[in-house]
MIROKE-332144 format. One record per residue (C-alpha): residue number from 1; residue in three letters; chain; z, x, y. Coordinates in nm, 3 decimals. Example, Ala and Ser with C-alpha at 12.3 -4.5 7.8 and 13.67 -1.06 7.14 Angstrom:
<rs>
1,ala,A,0.780,1.230,-0.450
2,ser,A,0.714,1.367,-0.106
</rs>
This chain:
<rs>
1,unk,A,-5.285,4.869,-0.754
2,unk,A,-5.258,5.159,-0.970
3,unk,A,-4.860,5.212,-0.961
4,unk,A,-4.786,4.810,-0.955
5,unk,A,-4.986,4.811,-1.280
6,unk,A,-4.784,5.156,-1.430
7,unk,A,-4.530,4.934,-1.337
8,unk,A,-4.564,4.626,-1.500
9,unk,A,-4.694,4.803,-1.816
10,unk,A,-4.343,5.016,-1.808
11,unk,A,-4.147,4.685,-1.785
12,unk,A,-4.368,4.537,-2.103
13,unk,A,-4.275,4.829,-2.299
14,unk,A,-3.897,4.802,-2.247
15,unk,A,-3.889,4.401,-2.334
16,unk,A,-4.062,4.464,-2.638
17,unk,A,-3.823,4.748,-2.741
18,unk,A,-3.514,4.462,-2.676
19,unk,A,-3.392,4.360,-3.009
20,unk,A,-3.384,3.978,-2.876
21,unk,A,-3.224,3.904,-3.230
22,unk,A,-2.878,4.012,-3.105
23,unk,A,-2.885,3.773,-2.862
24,unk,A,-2.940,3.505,-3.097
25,unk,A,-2.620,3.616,-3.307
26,unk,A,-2.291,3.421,-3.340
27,unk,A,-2.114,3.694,-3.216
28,unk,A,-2.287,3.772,-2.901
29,unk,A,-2.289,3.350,-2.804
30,unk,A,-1.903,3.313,-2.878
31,unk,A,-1.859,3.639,-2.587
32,unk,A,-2.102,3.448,-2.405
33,unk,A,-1.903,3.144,-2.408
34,unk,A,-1.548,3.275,-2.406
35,unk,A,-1.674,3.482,-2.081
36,unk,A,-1.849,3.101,-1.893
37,unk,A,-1.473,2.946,-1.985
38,unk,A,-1.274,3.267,-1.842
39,unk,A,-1.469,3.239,-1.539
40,unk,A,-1.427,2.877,-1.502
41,unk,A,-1.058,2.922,-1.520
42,unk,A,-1.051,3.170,-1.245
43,unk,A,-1.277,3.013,-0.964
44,unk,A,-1.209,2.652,-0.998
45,unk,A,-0.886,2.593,-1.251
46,unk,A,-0.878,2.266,-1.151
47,unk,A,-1.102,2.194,-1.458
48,unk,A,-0.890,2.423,-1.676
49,unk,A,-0.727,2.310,-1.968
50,unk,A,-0.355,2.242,-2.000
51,unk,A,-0.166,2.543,-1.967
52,unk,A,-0.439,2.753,-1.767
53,unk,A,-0.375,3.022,-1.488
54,unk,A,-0.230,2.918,-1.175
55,unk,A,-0.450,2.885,-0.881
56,unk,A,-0.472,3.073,-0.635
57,unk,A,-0.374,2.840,-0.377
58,unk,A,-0.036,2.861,-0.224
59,unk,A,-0.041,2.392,-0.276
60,unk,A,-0.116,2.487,-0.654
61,unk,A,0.102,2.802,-0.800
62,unk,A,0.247,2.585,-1.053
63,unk,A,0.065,2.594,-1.421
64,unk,A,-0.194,2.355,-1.388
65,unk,A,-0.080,2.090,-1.598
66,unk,A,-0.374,1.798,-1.705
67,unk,A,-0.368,1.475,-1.509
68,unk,A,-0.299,1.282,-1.871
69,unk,A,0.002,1.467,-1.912
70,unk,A,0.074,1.440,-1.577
71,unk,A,0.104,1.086,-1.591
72,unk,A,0.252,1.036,-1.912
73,unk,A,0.573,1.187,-1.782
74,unk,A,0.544,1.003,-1.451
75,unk,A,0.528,0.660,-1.697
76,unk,A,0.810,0.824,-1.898
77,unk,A,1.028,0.868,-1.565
78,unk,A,0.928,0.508,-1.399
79,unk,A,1.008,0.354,-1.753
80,unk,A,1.342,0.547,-1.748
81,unk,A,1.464,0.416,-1.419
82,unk,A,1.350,0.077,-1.440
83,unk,A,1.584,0.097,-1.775
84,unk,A,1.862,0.199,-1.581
85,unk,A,1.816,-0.071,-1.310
86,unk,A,1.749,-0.420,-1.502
87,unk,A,1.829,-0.278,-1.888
88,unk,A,1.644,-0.438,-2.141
89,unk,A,1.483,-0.690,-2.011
90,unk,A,1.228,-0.465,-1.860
91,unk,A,0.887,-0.533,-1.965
92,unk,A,0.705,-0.256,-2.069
93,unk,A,0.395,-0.448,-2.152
94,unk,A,0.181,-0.235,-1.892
95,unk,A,0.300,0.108,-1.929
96,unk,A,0.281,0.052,-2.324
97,unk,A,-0.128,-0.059,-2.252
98,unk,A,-0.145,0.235,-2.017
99,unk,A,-0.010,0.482,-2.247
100,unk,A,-0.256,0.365,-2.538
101,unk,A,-0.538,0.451,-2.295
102,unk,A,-0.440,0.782,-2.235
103,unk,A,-0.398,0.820,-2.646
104,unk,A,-0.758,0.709,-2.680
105,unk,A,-0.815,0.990,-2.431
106,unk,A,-0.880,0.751,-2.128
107,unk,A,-0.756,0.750,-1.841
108,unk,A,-0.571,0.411,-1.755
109,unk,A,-0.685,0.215,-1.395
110,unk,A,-0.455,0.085,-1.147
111,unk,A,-0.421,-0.274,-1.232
112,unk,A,-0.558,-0.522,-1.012
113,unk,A,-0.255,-0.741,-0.887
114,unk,A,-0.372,-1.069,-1.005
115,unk,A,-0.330,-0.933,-1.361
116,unk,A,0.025,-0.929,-1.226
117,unk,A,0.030,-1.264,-1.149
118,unk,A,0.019,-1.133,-0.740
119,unk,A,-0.058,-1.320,-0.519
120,unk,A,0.005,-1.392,-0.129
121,unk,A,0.053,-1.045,0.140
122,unk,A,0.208,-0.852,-0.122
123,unk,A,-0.162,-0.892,-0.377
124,unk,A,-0.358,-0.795,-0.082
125,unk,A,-0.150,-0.485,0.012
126,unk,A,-0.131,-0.349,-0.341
127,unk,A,-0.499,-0.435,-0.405
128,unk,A,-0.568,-0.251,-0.061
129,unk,A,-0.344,0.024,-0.198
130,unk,A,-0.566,0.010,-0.544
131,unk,A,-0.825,0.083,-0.382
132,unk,A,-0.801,0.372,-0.157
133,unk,A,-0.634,0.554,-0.468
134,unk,A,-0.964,0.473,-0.650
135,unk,A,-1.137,0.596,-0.392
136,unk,A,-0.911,0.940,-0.393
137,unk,A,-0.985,0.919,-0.770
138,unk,A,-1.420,0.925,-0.673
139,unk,A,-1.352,1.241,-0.462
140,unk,A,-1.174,1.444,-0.767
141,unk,A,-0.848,1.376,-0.695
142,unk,A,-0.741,1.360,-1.065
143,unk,A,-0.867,1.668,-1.163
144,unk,A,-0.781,1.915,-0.847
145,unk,A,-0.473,1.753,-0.804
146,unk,A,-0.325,1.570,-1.120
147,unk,A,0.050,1.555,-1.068
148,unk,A,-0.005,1.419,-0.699
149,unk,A,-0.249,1.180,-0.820
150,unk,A,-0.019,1.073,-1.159
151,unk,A,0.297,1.022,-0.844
152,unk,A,0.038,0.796,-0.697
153,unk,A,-0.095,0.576,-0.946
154,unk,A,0.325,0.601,-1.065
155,unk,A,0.419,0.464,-0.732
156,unk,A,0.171,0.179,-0.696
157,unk,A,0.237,0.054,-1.045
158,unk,A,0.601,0.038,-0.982
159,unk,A,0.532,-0.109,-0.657
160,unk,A,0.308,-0.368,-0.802
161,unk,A,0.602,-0.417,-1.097
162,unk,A,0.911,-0.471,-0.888
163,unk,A,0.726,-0.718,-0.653
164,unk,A,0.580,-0.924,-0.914
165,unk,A,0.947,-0.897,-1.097
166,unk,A,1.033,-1.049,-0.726
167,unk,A,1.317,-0.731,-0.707
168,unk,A,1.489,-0.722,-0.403
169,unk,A,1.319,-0.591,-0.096
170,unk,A,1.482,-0.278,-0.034
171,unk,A,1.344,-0.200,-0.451
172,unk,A,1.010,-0.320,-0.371
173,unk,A,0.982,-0.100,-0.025
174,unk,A,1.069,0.281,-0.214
175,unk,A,0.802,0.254,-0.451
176,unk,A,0.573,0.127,-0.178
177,unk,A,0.694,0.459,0.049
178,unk,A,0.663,0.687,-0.220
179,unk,A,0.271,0.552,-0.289
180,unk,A,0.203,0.613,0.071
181,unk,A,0.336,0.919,0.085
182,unk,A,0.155,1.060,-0.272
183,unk,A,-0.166,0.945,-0.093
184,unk,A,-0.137,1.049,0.235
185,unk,A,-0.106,1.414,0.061
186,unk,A,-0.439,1.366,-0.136
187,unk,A,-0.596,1.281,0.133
188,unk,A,-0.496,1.591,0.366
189,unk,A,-0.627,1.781,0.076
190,unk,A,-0.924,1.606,0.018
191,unk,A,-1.047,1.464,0.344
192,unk,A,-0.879,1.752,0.582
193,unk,A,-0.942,1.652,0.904
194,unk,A,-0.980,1.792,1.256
195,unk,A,-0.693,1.640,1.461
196,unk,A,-0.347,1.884,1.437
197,unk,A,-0.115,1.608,1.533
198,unk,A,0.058,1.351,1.318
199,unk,A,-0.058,1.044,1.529
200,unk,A,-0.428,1.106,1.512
201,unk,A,-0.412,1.219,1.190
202,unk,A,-0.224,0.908,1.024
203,unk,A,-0.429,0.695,1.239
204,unk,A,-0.761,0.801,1.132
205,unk,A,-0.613,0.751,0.747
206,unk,A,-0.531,0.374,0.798
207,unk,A,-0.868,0.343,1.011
208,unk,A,-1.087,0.460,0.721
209,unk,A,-0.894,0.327,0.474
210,unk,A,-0.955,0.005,0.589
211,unk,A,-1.294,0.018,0.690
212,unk,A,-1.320,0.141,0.316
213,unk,A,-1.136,-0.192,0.170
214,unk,A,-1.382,-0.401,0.478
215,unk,A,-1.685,-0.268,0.306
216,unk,A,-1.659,-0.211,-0.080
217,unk,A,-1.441,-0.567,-0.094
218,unk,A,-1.568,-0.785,0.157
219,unk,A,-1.844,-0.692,0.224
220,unk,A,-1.791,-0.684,0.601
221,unk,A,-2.014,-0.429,0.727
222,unk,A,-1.964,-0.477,1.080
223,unk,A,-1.610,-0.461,1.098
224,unk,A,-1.607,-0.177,0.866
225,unk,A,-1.871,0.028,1.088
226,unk,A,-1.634,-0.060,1.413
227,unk,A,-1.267,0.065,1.248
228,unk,A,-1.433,0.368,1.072
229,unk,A,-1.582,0.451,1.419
230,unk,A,-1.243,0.442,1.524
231,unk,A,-1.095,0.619,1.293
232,unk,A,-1.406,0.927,1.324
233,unk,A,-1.276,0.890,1.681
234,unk,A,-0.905,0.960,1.592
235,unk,A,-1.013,1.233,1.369
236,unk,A,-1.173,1.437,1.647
237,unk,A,-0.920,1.367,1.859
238,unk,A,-0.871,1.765,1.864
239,unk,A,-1.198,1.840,2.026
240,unk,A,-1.077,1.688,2.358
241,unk,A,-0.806,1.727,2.594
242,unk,A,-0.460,1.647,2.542
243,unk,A,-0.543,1.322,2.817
244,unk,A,-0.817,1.196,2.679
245,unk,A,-0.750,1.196,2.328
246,unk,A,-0.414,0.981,2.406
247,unk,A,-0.620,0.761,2.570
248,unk,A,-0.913,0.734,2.317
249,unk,A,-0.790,0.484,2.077
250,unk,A,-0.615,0.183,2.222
251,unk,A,-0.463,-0.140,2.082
252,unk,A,-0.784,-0.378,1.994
253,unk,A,-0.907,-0.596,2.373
254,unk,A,-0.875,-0.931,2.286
255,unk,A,-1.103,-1.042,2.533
256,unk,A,-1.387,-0.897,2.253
257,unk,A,-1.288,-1.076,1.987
258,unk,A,-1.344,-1.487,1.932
259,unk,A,-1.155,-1.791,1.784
260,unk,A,-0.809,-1.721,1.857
261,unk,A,-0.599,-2.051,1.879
262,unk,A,-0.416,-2.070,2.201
263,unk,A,-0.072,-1.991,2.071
264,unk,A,-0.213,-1.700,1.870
265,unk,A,-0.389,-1.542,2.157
266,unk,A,-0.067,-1.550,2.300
267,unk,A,0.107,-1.457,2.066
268,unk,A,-0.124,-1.163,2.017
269,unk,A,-0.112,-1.075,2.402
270,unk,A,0.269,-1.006,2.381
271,unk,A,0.296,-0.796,2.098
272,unk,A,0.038,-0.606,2.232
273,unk,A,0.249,-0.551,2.569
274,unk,A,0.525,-0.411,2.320
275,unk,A,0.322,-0.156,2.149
276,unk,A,0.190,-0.014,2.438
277,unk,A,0.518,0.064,2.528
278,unk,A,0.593,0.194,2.236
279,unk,A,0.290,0.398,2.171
280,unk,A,0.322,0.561,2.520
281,unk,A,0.690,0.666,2.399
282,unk,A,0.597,0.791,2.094
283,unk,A,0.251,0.904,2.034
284,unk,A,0.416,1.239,1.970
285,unk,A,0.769,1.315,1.851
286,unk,A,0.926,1.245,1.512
287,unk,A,0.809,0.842,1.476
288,unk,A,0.396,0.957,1.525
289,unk,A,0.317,0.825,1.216
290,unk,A,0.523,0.513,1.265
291,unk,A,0.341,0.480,1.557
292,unk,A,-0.023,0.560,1.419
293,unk,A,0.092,0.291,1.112
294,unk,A,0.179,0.015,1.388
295,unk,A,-0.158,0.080,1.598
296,unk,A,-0.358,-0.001,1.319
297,unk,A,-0.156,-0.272,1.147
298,unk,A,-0.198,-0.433,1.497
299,unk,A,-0.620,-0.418,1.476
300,unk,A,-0.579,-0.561,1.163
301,unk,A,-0.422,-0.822,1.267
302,unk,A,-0.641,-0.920,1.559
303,unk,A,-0.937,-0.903,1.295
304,unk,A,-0.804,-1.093,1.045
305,unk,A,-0.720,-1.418,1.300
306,unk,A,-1.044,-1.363,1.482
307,unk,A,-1.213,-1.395,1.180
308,unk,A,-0.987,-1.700,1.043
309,unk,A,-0.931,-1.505,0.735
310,unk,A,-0.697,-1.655,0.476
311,unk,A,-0.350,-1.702,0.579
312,unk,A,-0.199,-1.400,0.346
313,unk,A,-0.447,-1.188,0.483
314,unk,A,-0.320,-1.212,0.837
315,unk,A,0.034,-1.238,0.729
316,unk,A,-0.031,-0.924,0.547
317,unk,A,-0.134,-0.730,0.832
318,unk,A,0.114,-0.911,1.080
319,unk,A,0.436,-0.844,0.833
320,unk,A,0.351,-0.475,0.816
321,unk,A,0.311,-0.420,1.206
322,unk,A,0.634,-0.582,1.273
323,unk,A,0.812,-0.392,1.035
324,unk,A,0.631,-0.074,1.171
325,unk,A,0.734,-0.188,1.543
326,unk,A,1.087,-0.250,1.403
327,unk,A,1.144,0.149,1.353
328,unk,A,1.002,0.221,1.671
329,unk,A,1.182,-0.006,1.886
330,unk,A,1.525,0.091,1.928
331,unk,A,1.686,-0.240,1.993
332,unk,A,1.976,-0.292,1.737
333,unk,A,1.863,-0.476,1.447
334,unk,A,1.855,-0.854,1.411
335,unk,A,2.195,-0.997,1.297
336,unk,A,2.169,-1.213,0.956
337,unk,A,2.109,-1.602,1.082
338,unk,A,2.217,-1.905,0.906
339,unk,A,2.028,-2.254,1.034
340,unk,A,2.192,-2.613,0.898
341,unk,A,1.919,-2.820,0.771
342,unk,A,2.073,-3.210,0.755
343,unk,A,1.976,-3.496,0.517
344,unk,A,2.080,-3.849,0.532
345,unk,A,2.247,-4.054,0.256
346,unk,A,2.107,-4.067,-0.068
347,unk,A,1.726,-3.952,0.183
348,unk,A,1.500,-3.674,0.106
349,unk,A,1.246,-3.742,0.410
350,unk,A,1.315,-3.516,0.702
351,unk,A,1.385,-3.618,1.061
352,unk,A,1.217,-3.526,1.351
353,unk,A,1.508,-3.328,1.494
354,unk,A,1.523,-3.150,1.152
355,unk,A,1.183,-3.095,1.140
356,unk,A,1.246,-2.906,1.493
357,unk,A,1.512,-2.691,1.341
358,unk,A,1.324,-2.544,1.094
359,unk,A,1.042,-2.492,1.329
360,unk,A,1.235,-2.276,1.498
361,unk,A,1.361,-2.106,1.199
362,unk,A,1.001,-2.005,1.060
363,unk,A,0.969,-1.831,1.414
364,unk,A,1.272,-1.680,1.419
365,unk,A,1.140,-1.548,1.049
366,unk,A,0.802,-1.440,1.133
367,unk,A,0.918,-1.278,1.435
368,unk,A,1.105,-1.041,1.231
369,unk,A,0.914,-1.031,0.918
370,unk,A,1.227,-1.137,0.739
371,unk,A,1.295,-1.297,0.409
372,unk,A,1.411,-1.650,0.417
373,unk,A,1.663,-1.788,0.171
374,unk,A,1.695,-2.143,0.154
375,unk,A,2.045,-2.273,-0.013
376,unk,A,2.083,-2.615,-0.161
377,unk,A,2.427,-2.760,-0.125
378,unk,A,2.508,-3.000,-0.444
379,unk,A,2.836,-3.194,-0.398
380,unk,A,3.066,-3.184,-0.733
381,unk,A,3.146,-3.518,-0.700
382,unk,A,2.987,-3.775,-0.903
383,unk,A,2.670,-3.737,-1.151
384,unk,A,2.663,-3.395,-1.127
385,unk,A,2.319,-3.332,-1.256
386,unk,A,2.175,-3.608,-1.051
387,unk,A,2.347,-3.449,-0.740
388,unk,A,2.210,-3.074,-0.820
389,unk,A,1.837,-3.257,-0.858
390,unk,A,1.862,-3.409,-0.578
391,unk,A,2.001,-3.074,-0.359
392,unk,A,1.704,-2.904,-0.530
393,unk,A,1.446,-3.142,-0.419
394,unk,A,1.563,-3.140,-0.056
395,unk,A,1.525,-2.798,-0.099
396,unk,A,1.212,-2.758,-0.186
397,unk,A,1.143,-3.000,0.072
398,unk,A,1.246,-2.712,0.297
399,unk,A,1.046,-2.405,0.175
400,unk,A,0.726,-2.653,0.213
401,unk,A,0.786,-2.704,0.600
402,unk,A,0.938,-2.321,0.583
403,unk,A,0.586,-2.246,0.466
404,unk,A,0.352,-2.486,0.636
405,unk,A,0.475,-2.329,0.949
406,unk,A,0.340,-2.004,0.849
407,unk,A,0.650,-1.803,0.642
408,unk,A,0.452,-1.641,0.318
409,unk,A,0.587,-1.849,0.022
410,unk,A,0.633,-1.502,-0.129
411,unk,A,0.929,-1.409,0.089
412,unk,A,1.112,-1.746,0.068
413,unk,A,1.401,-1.787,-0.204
414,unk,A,1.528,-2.085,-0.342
415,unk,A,1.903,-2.081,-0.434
416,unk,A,2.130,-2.348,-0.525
417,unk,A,2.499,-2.367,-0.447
418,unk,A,2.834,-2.605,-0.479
419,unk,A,2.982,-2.710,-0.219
420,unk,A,3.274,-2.536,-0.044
421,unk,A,3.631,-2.673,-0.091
422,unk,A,3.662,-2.713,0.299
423,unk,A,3.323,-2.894,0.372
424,unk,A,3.316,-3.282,0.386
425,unk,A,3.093,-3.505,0.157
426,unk,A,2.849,-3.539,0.454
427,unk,A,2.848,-3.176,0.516
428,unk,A,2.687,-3.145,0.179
429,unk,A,2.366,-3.316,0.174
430,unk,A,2.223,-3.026,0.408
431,unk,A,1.999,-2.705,0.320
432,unk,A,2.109,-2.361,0.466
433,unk,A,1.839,-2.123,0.563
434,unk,A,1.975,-1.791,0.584
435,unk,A,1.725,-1.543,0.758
436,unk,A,1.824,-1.151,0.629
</rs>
């Protein structure tokens, strides 16, 4: 006991002898401070200030620049080239809001589509999109990442923009890419996962993604619990042998699932002949991902017309596996169809045979995912107002049976035309639907 107690007597001594004054001083907590910041900088600069050291990190060597000036020059660059596209009539109502934010020092959320005025497959992709960024956003991906997360949020506002501005396809498509793309890097950095190869590795992505939007949206539990087991399953793909983890994860049985309608089970039974073909060609090579995207578009589909979910729901997830089967089939691509619609005399009602013919256009549509334009014909002759009326109104006419059959009213056009020099007055009370 003798030297613990020299011991602890020694140690009294010396703190009593400590001028604990000086560490009260200014001077000694501004070293303090400035030394607590340094360090910060060094070990984790992803909460740096502006301007900071690089990291480390061979993904971050460039000066870490803040996720609010980050996305101020993403706005700046989005605003620039949707100048250059449509001039002045570009509406800068929601960058202008968005930039305000980040002047009150806030940082701006992705709009929710119907704020857009979204609605149909096109809301519930975007809103999907929404909110597996968000979900980046909850892991950090704002500060440890800011100018991948700024190309993100950049991406789905322009995609959100363009298809709410009803832009042409092909416009609407590249910012939907580039969102993808920004995300799918965030989450390699943020979520890294087991599996080496690109099919797994997409796969598990749309898997959890979904089972994320399932849960925090709907609700759905269930569901949710089944496509994130699949998508755990797809991750650790890399713990088993090259045979069994191509044979792991399969297109969804339908013999599970409940309240198909006849022609939909069908339907369903088909396309899921084709994508086993396909996935068996090419589960590895340079359309993987393409692959990985149409495997899971395809579950979503059978889930969504199992559960009778609303129609843009299903259309949703239908439309994006037929435009992911469309890359990875190597047929040549669908020629651009025109189909007659005919109208009698001074008659707006549509025949039976008519009716046929534009049954068979909406499948010719949804079988390729295409947009539909349907082209009044208005004869010159006569009252010309009542005679463009009347063109329109057949039209319409149309895009309701167009869309009753199951084409989203989102990718169905109405135009108006005159008729052609070489086309009789009968030829001219008709309605052309031109499939792209």
């Amino acid at each position: 006991m003798r030297p613990a107690g020299a011991k602890f007597i020694a140690a009294w001594n010396w703190l009593r002898s400590v001028r604990w004054r000086r560490f009260a001083s200014v001077r000694f907590m501004g070293a303090a401070l400035a030394a607590t910041a340094l360090a910060q900088v060094v070990t984790n600069p992803a909460h740096a200030p502006s301007g900071a050291a690089p990291a480390a990190d061979a993904a971050d060597r460039a000066p870490y620049v803040s996720f609010s000036v980050a996305l101020r020059e993403a706005y700046a660059e989005l605003a620039r080239a949707e100048t250059e596209t449509i001039g002045a009539d570009f509406d800068r109502a929601l960058l202008d809001h968005n930039l305000k934010s980040l002047d009150a020092r806030s940082w701006p959320a992705p709009p929710h589509p119907a704020s857009l005025g979204l609605t149909g497959p096109t809301a519930i992709a975007v809103d999907e999109g929404r909110l597996r960024l968000l979900r980046l956003y909850g892991l950090g991906a704002r500060e440890a990442h800011p100018r991948q997360a700024a190309a993100a949020q950049a991406a789905l506002e322009c995609w959100a923009l363009r298809a709410a501005l009803k832009r042409d396809n092909a416009a609407v498509e590249e910012c939907e890419d580039r969102f993808f793309a920004a995300v799918i890097v965030l989450e390699d950095w943020l979520l890294p996962l087991k599996t080496p190869d690109p099919f797994h590795r997409r796969l598990a992505r749309e898997y959890l993604a979904y089972a994320n939007y399932k849960a925090a949206v709907e609700g759905d539990q269930i569901d949710a619990r089944h496509f994130a087991d699949k998508g755990l399953r797809a991750a650790d793909a890399a713990a088993q042998g090259a045979a069994e983890a191509q044979a792991a994860i399969e297109p969804e049985e339908l013999e599970r699932w409940f309240g198909f309608e006849r022609g939909e089970r069908h339907e369903l039974s088909v396309w899921r002949i084709r994508l086993a073909l396909a996935l068996d060609k090419h589960r590895t090579g340079a359309r993987a991902a393409a692959a990985a995207v149409a495997l899971a578009r395809y579950d979503c589909w059978v889930d969504r017309a199992a559960e009778r979910a609303g129609a843009a729901h299903a259309a949703k997830c239908r439309g994006e596996f037929i435009d992911a089967m469309r890359e990875l089939e190597d047929g040549p691509a669908p020629a651009r169809e025109t189909i007659a619609v005919r109208f009698g005399y001074d008659r707006l009602a549509l025949a039976a045979e008519e009716r046929a013919r534009i049954a068979r256009a909406a499948a010719s549509a949804l079988e390729r995912n295409a947009a539909v334009s349907v082209a009044a014909v208005a004869w010159p002759k006569g009252h010309r107002a009542v005679e463009a009326r009347q063109a329109w109104r057949r039209a319409e006419q149309v895009a309701e049976a167009l869309a009753a059959a199951g084409v989203p009213a989102e990718r169905i056009r109405l135009l108006q035309r005159a008729a052609l020099a070489g086309e009789s007055e009968a030829g001219s009370r008709r309605v052309d639907i031109v499939i792209e």
